[in-house]
VOPAGU-2260 file (C-alpha; in pm, 1 decimal, decimal comma):
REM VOPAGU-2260
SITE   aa  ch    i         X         Y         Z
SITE  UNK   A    0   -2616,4   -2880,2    4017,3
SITE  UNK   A    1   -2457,5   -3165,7    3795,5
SITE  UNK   A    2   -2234,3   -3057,1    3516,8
SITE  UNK   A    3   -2328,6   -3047,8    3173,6
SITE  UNK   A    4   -2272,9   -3394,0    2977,0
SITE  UNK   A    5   -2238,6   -3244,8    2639,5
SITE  UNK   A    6   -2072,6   -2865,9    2545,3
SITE  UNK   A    7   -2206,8   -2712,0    2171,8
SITE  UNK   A    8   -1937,4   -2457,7    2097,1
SITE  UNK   A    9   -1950,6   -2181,6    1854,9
SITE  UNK   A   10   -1637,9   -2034,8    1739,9
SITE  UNK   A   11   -1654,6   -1718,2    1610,4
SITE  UNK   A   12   -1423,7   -1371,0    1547,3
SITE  UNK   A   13   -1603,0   -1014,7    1510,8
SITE  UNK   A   14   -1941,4    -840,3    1580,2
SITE  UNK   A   15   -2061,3    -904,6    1191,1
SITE  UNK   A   16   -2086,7   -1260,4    1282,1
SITE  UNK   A   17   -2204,6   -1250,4    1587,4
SITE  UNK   A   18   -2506,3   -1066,2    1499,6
SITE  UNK   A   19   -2585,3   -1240,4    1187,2
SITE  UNK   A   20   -2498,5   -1603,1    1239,1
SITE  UNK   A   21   -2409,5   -1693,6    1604,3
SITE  UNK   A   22   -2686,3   -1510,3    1770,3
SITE  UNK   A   23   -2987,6   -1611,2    1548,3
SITE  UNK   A   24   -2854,6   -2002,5    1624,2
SITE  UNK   A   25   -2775,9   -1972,2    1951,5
SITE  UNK   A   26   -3148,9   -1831,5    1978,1
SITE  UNK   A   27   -3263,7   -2142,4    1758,7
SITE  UNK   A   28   -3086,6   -2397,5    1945,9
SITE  UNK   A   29   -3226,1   -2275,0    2271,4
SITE  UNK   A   30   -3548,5   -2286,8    2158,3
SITE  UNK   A   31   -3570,7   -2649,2    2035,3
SITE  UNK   A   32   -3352,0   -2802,6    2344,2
SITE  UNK   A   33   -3286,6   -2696,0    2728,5
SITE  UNK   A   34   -2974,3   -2568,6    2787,5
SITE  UNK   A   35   -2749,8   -2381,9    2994,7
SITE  UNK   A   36   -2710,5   -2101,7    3097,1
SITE  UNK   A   37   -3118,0   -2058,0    3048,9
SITE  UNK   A   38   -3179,5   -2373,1    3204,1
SITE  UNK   A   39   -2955,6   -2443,4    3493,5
SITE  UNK   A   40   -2941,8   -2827,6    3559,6
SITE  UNK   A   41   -2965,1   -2874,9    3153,3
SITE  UNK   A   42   -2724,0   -3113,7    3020,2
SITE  UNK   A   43   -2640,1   -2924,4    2722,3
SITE  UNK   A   44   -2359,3   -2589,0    2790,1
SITE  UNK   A   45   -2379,7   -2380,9    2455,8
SITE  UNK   A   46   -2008,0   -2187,5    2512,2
SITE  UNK   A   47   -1881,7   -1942,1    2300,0
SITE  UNK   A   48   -1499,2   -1924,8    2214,2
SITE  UNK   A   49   -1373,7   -1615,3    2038,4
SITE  UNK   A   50   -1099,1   -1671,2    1753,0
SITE  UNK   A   51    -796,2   -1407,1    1669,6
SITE  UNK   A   52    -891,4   -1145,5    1447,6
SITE  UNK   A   53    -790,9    -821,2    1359,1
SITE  UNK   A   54   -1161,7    -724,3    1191,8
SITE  UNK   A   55   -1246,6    -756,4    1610,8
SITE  UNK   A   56   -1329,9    -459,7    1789,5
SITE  UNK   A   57   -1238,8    -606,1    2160,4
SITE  UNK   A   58   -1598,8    -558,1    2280,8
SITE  UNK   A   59   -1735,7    -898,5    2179,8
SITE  UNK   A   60   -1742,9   -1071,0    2463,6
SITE  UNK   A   61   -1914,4    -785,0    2642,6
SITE  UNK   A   62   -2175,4    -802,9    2346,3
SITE  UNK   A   63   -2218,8   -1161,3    2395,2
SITE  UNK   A   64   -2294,5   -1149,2    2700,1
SITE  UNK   A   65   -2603,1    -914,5    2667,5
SITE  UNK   A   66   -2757,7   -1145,8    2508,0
SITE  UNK   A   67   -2762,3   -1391,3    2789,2
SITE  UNK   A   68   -2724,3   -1687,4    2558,5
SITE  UNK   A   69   -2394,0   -1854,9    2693,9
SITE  UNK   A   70   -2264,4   -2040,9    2936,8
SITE  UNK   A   71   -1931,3   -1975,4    2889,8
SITE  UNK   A   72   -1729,7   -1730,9    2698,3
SITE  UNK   A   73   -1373,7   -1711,5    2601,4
SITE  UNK   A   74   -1212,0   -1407,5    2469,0
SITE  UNK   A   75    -982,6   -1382,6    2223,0
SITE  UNK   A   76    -680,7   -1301,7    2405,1
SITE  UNK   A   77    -717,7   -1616,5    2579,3
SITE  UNK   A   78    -776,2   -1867,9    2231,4
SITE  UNK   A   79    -381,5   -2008,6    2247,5
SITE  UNK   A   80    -373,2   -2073,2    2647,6
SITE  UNK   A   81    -729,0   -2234,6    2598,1
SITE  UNK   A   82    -575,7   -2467,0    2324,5
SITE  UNK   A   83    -313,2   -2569,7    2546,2
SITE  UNK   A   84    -458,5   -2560,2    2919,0
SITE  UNK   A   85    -842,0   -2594,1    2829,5
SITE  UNK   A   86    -908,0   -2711,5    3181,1
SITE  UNK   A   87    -814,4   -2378,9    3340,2
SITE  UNK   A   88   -1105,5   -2222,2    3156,4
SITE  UNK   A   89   -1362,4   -2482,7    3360,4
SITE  UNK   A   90   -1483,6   -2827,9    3318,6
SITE  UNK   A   91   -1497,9   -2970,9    2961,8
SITE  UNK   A   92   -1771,4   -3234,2    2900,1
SITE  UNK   A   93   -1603,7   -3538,1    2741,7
SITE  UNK   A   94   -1894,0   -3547,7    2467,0
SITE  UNK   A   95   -1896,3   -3183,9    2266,8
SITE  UNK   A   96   -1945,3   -3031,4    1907,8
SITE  UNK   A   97   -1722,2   -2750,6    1797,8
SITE  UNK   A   98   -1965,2   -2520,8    1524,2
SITE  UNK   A   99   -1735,4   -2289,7    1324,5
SITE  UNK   A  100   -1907,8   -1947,7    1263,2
SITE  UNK   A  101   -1644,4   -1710,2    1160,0
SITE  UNK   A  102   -1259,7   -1622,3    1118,1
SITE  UNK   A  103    -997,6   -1855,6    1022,6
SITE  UNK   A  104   -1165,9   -2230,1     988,2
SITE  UNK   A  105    -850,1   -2386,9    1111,4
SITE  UNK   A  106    -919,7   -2251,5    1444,5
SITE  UNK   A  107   -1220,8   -2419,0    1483,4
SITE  UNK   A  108   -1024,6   -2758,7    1381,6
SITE  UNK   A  109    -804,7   -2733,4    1634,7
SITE  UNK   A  110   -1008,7   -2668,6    1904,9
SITE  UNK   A  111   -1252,9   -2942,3    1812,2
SITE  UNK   A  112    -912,1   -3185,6    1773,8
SITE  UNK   A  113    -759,6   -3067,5    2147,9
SITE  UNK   A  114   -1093,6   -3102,5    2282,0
SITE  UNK   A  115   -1176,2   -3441,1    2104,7
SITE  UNK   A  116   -1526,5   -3280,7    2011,0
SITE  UNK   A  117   -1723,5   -3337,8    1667,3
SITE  UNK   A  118   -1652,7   -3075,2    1396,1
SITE  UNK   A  119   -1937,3   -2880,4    1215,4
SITE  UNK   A  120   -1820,2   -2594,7     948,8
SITE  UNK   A  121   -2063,0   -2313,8     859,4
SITE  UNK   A  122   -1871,4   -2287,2     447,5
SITE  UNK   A  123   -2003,5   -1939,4     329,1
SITE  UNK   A  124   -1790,7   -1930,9       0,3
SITE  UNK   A  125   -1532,6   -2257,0      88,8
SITE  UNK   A  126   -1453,0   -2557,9     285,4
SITE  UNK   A  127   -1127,4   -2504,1     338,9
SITE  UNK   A  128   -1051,4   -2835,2     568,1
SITE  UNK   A  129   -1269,0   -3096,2     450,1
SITE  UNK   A  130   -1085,1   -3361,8     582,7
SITE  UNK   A  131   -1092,5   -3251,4     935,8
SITE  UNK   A  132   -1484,8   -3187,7     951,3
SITE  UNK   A  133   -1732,5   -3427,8    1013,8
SITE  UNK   A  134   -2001,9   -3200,7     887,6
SITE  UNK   A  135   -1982,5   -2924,8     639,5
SITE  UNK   A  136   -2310,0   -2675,8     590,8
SITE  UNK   A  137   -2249,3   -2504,6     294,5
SITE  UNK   A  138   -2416,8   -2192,8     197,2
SITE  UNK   A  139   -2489,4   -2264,0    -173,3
SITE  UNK   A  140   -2426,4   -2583,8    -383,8
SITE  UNK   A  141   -2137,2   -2399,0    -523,8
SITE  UNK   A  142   -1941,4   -2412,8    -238,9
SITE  UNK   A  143   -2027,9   -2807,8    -203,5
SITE  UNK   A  144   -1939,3   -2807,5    -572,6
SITE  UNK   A  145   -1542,6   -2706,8    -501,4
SITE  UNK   A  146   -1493,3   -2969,6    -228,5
SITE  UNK   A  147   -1301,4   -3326,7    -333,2
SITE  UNK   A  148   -1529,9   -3578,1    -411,8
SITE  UNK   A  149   -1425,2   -3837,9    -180,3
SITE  UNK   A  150   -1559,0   -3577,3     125,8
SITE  UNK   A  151   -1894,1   -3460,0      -0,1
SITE  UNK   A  152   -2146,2   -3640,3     183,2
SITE  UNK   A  153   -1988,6   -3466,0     444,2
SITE  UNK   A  154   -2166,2   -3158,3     334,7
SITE  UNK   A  155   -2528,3   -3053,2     325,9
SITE  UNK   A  156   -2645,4   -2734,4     154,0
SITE  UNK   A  157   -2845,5   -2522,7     411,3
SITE  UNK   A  158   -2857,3   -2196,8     253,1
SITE  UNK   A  159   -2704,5   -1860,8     312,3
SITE  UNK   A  160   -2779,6   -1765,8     690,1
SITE  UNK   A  161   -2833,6   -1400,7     601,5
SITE  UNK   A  162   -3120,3   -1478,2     409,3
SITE  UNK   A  163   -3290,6   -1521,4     712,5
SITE  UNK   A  164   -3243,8   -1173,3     835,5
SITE  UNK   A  165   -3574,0   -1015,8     653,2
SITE  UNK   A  166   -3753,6   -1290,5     859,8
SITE  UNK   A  167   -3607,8   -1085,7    1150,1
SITE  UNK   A  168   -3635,9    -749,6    1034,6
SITE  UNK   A  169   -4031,1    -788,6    1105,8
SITE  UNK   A  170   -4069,9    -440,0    1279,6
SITE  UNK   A  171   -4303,6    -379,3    1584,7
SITE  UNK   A  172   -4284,0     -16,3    1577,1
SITE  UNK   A  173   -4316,6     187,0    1219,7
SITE  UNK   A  174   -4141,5     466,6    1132,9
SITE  UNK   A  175   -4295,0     802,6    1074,3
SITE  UNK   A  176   -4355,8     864,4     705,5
SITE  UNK   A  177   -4108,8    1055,2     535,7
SITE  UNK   A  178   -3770,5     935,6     335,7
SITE  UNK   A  179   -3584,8     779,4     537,1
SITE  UNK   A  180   -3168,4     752,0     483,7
SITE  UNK   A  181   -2944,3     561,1     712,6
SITE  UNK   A  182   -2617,3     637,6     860,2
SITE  UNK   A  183   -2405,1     356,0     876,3
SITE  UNK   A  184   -2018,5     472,0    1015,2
SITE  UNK   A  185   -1885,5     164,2    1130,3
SITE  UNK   A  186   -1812,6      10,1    1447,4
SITE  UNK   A  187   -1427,7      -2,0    1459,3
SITE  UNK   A  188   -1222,7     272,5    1588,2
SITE  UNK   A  189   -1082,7     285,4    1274,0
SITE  UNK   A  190   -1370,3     324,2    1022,4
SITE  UNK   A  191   -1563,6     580,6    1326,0
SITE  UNK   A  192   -1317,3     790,5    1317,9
SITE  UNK   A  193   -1419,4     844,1     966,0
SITE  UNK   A  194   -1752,8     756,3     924,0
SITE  UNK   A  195   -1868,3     978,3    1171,0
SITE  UNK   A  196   -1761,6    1281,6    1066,2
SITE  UNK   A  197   -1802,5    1264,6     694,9
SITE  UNK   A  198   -2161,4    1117,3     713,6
SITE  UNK   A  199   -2264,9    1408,0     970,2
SITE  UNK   A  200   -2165,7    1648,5     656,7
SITE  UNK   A  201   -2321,1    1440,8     384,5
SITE  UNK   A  202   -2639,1    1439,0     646,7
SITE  UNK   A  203   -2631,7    1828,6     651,8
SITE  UNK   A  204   -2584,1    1836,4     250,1
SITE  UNK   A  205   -2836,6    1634,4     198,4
SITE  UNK   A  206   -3119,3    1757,3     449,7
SITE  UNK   A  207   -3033,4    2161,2     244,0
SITE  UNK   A  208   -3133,3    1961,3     -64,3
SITE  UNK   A  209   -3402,1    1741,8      51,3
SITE  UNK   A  210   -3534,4    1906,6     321,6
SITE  UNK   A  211   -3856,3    1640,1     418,0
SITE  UNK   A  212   -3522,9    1370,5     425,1
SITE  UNK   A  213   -3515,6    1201,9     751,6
SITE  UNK   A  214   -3224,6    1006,9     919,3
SITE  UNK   A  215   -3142,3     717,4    1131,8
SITE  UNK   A  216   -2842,3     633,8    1292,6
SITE  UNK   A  217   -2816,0     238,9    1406,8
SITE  UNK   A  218   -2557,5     231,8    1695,3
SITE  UNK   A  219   -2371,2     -74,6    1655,3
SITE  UNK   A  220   -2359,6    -336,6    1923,7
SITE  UNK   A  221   -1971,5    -217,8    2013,5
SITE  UNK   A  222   -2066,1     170,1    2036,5
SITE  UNK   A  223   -2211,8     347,8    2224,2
SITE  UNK   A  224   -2357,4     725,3    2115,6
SITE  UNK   A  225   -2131,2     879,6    2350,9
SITE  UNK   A  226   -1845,9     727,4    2174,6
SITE  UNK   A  227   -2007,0     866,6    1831,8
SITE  UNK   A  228   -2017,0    1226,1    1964,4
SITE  UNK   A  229   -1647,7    1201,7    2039,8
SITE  UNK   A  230   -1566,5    1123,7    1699,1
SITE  UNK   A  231   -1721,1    1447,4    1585,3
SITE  UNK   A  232   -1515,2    1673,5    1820,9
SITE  UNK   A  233   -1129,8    1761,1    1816,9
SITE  UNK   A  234   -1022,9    1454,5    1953,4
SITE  UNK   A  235   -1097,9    1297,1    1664,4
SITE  UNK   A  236    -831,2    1478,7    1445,3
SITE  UNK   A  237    -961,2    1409,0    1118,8
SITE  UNK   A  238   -1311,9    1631,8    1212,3
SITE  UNK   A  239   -1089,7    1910,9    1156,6
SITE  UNK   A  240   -1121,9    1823,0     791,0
SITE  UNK   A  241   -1523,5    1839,0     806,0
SITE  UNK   A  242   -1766,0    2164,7     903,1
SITE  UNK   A  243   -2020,6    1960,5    1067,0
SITE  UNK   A  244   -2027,6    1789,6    1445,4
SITE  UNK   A  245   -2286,8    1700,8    1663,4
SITE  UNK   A  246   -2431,2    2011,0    1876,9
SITE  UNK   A  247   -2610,2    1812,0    2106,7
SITE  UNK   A  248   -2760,6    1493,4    2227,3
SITE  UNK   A  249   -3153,0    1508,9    2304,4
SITE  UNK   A  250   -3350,5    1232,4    2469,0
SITE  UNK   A  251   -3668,5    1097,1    2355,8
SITE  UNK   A  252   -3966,1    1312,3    2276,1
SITE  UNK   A  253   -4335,8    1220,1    2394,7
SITE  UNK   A  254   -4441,1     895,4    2237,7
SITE  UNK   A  255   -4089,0     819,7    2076,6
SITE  UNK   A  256   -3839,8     547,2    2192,5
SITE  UNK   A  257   -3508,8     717,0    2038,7
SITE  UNK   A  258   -3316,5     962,9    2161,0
SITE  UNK   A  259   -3173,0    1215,6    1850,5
SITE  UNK   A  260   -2869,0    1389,9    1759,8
SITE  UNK   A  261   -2870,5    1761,8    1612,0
SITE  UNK   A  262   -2595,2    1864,0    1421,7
SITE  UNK   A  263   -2373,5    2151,2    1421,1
SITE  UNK   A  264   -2609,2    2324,3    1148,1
SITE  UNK   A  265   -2914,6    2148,8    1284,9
SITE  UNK   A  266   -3018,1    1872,8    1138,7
SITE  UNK   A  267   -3240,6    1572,3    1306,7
SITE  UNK   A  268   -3051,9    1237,0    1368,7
SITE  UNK   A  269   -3291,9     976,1    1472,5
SITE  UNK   A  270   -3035,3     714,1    1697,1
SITE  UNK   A  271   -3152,5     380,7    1757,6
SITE  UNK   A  272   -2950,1     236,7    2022,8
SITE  UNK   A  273   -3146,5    -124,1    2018,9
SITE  UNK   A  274   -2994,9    -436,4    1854,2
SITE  UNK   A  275   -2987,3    -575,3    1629,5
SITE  UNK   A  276   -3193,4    -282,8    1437,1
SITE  UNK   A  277   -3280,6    -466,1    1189,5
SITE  UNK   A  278   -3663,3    -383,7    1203,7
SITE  UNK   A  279   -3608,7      -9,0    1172,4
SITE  UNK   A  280   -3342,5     -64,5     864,9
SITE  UNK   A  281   -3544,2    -247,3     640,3
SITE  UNK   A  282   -3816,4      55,3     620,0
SITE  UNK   A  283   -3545,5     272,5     533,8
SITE  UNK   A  284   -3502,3     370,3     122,0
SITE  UNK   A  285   -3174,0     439,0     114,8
SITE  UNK   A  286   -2826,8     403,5     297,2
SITE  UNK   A  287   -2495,3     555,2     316,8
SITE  UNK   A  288   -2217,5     293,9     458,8
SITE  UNK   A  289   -1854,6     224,7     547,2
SITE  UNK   A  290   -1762,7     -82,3     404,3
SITE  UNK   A  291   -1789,6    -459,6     603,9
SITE  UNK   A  292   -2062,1    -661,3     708,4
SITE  UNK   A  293   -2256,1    -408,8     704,0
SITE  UNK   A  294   -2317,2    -478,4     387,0
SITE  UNK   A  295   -2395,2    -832,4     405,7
SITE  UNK   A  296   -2676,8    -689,3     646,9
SITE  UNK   A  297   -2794,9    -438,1     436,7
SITE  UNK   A  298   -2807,2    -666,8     146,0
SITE  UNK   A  299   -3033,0    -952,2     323,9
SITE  UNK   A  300   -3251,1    -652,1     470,2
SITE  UNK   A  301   -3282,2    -541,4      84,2
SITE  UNK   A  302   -3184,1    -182,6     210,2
SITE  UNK   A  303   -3065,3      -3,2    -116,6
SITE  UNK   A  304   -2722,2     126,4     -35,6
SITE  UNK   A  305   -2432,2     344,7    -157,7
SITE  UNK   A  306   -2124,4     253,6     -16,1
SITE  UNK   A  307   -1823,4     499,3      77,6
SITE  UNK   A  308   -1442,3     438,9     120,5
SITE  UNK   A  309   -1266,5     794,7     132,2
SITE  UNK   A  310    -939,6     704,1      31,7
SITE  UNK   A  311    -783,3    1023,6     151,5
SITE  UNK   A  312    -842,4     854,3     461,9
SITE  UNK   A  313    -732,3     491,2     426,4
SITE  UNK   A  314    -402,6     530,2     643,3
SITE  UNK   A  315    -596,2     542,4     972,0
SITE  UNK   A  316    -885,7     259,9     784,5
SITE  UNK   A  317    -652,7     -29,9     857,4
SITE  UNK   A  318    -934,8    -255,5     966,2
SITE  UNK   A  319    -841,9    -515,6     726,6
SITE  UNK   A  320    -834,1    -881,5     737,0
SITE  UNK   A  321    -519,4   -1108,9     741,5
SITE  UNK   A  322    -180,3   -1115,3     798,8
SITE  UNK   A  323    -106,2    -723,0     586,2
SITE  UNK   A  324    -357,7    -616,8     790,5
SITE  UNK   A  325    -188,0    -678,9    1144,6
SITE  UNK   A  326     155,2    -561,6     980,6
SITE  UNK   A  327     -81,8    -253,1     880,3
SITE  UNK   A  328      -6,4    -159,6    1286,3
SITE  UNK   A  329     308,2    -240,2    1358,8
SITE  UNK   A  330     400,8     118,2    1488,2
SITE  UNK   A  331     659,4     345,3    1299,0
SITE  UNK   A  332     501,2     126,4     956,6
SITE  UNK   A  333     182,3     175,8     944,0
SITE  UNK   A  334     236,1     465,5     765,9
SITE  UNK   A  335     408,7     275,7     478,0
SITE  UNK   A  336     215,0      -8,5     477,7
SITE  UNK   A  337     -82,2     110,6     510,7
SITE  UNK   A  338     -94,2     289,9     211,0
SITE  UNK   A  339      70,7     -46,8      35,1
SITE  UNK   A  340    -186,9    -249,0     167,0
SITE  UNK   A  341    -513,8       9,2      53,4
SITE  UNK   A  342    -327,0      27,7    -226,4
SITE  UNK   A  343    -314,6    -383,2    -272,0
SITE  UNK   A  344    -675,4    -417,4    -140,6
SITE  UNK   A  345    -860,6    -181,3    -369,4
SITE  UNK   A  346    -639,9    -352,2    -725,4
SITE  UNK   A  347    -679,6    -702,1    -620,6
SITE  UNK   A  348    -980,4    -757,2    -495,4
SITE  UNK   A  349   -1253,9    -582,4    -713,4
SITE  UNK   A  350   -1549,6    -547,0    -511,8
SITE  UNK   A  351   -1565,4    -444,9    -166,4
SITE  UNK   A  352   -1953,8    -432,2     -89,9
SITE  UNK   A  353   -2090,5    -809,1     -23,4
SITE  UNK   A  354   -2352,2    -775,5    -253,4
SITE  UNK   A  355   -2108,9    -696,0    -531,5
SITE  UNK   A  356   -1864,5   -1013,1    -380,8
SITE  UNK   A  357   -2118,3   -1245,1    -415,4
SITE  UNK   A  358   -2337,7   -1123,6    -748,1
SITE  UNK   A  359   -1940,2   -1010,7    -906,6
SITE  UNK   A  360   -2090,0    -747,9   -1046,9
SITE  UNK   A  361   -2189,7    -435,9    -979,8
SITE  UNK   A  362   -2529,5    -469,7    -778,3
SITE  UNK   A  363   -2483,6    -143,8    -524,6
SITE  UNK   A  364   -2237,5     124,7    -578,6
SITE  UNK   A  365   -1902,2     210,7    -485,9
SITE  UNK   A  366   -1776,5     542,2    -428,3
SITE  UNK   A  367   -1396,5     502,1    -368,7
SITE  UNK   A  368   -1173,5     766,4    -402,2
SITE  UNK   A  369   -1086,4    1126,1    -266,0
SITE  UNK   A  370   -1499,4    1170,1    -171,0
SITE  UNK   A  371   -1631,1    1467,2     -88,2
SITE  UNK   A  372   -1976,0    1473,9     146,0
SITE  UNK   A  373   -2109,0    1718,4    -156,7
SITE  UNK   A  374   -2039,4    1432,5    -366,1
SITE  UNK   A  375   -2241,5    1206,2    -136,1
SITE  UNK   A  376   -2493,7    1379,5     -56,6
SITE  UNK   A  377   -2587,5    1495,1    -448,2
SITE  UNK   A  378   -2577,5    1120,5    -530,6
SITE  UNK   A  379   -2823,9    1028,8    -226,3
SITE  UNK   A  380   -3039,2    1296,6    -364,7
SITE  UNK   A  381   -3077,0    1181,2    -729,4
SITE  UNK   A  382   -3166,3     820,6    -576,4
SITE  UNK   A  383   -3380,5     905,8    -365,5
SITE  UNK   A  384   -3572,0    1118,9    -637,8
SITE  UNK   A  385   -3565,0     813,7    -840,7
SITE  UNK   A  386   -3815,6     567,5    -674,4
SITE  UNK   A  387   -3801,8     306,7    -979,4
SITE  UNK   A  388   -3408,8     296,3    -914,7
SITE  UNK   A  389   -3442,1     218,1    -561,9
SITE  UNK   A  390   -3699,5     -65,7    -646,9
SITE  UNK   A  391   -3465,8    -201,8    -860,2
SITE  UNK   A  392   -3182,7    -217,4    -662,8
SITE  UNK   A  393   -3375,4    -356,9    -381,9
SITE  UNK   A  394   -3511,3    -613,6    -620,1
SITE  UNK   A  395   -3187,6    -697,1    -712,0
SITE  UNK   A  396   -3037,1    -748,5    -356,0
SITE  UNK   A  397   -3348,0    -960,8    -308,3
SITE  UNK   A  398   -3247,1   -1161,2    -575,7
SITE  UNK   A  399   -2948,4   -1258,5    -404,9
SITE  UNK   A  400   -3001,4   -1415,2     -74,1
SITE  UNK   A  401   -3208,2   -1806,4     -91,0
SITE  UNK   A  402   -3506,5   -1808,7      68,5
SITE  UNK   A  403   -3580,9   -1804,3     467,3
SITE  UNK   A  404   -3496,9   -2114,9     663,2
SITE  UNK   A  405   -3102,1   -2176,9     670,6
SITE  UNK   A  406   -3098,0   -2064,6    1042,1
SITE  UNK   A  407   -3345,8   -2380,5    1094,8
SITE  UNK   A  408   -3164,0   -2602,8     848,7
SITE  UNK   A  409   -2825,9   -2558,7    1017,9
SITE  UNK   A  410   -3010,2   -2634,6    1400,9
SITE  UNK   A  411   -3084,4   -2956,5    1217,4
SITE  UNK   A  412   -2788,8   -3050,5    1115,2
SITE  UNK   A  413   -2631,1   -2905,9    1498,8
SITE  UNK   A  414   -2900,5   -3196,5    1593,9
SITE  UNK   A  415   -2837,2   -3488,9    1377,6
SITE  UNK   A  416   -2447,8   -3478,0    1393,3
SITE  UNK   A  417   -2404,3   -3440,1    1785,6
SITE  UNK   A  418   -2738,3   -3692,8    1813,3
SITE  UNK   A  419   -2919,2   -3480,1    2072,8
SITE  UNK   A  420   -3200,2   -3717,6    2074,8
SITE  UNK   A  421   -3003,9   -3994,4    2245,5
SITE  UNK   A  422   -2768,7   -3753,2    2454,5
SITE  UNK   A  423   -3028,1   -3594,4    2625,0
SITE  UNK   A  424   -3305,4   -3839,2    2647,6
């Protein structure tokens, strides 16, 4: 087998952008061209390189690989030897494009400069190395608006890749009639520990209110539902502080594809262990979320949403972003800082929730503070008793993403900058 004569390389950081933007393109670009690892003598290798991040859960690379959709992938850990010794991570085609898809942009520059590839930028809200990129796809003309004049016709507006997600979200099997309310914990360590437990009360709550409510419980790609149950049981030590844990695990029931969870107290957990879920999500009418790119998700699914940050808990939440974020962990501070840095996060930036990011304004709620799952769980309740609510906030999250077709838009750009037509032909 001859080695690859040109190397497409996505650089990415944590499992909200690998399920929203590097898988759907990876999928795209497959589809329009032959390449490796799904064709083996193809002359196109689509890698994936995985950029520092502390929003990563460590499992990426094992996610990745599920997916069967690359022919090489580099971990995090191994970004700065990469950098320096890229041929002890295999053969490098001399001809390459580096596609930036997440975490620090300047990343992406380097590794596109070391490996002397072309330089595409995926700009969700700014392009913040112009200079350095050949191409820029920007998600909305605002973000082409901020860039110096001398470099835009470097960038092409494409659209907002989430968008694209109710495309996806087509579902092959229904769900049963009923109400149906999602349980979105997390998929850190951090935000499970958490999630878990307080959502398994506000399910109870809820269900003694609304008893007809049914639940669903998407298991993120970096999970597992084992892992769930143990955040429910004493060696998760903030359960102590909740009444309700998972009793036990049941597996599917004639006909049905899910296994369920029944709660200490006894109430149904519908687990869908397939990703991305997106198909089951979108029928559901209401859901109850940590915050992250969740979010984002739930917003381009037009999922109504109420999302939770218990702050009581926000010393062990130190899943942030940036440079506070890693000092967040250094052991014997965390304590410290962790509370200065919640503290920081919640006064300086205003919204948490996506939607609310990108609208700024108010589109979904936020319930920060020292929550209770009675507090939760009698909010869920009035929304879901309020079907012209629910429309409207649905409406409204509608209202935010472009229309279908940035997925495609960006493969044509991939196309026109690297020149597959005369590469491979």
């Amino acid at each position: 087998m001859q080695d690859a004569s040109l190397a497409v390389v996505f650089v990415s950081n944590g499992p909200g952008e690998l399920a929203t933007w590097v898988r759907p393109l990876a999928e795209s670009l497959h589809k329009k061209f032959p390449m490796r690892p799904r064709v083996s003598d193809a002359s196109i290798s689509l890698r994936l390189v995985l950029v520092p991040c502390p929003n990563a859960t460590g499992k990426e690379v094992a996610t990745a690989r599920k997916w069967s959709q690359f022919d090489q992938i580099n971990s995090a850990k191994q970004f700065w030897d990469l950098l320096i010794r890229p041929n002890r991570y295999g053969l490098w085609p001399t001809k390459g494009l580096v596609v930036f898809l997440g975490g620090d942009q300047f990343w992406s520059v380097l590794l596109s400069a070391r490996l002397g590839y072309k330089h595409l930028t995926y700009a969700e809200w700014v392009a913040r190395w112009p200079r350095w990129n050949d191409r820029i796809a920007a998600m909305s003309p605002k973000v082409r608006d901020r860039i110096p004049q001398k470099y835009k016709d470097r960038c092409t507006v494409v659209g907002d890749l989430m968008a694209d997600l109710s495309y996806l979200s087509r579902a092959e099997k229904p769900l049963p009639e009923g109400q149906w309310v999602a349980l979105m914990p997390g998929s850190k360590k951090s935000k499970l520990s958490v999630g878990v437990p307080f959502l398994l009360e506000v399910a109870d709550q809820l269900a003694s209110r609304m008893p007809k409510c049914k639940f669903l419980l998407p298991v993120a790609s970096t999970t597992s539902l084992e892992e769930i149950r143990k955040f429910s049981t004493a060696k998760n030590p903030i359960s102590a502080a909740y009444s309700s844990g998972i009793a036990c695990i049941e597996p599917p029931r004639f006909g049905q594809e899910m296994r369920r969870l029944r709660t200490s107290l006894g109430t149904e957990i519908f687990v869908e262990e397939t990703q991305p879920a997106y198909g089951l999500l979108s029928q559901c009418d209401l859901a109850l979320t940590t915050v992250g790119a969740n979010t984002a998700e739930l917003g381009a699914l037009g999922v109504p949403m109420i999302v939770i940050l218990p702050t009581q808990h926000l010393t062990v939440m130190r899943a942030w972003d940036g440079f506070l974020g890693l000092l967040g962990r250094l052991p014997g501070l965390s304590w410290c800082i962790g509370k200065l840095l919640s503290f920081w996060r919640l006064r300086k930036h205003g919204y948490l929730a996506w939607p609310n990011i990108s609208a700024n304004r108010m589109v979904v709620p936020e319930r920060i503070g020292n929550l209770s799952p009675g507090d939760i769980a009698e909010e869920a309740s009035d929304w879901l008793s309020s079907p012209q609510r629910l429309i409207g906030q649905k409406e409204d999250l509608q209202s935010l993403r472009g229309k279908p077709g940035a997925v495609n838009e960006f493969t044509d750009e991939v196309c026109k900058l690297i020149k597959f037509e005369n590469s491979v032909y």
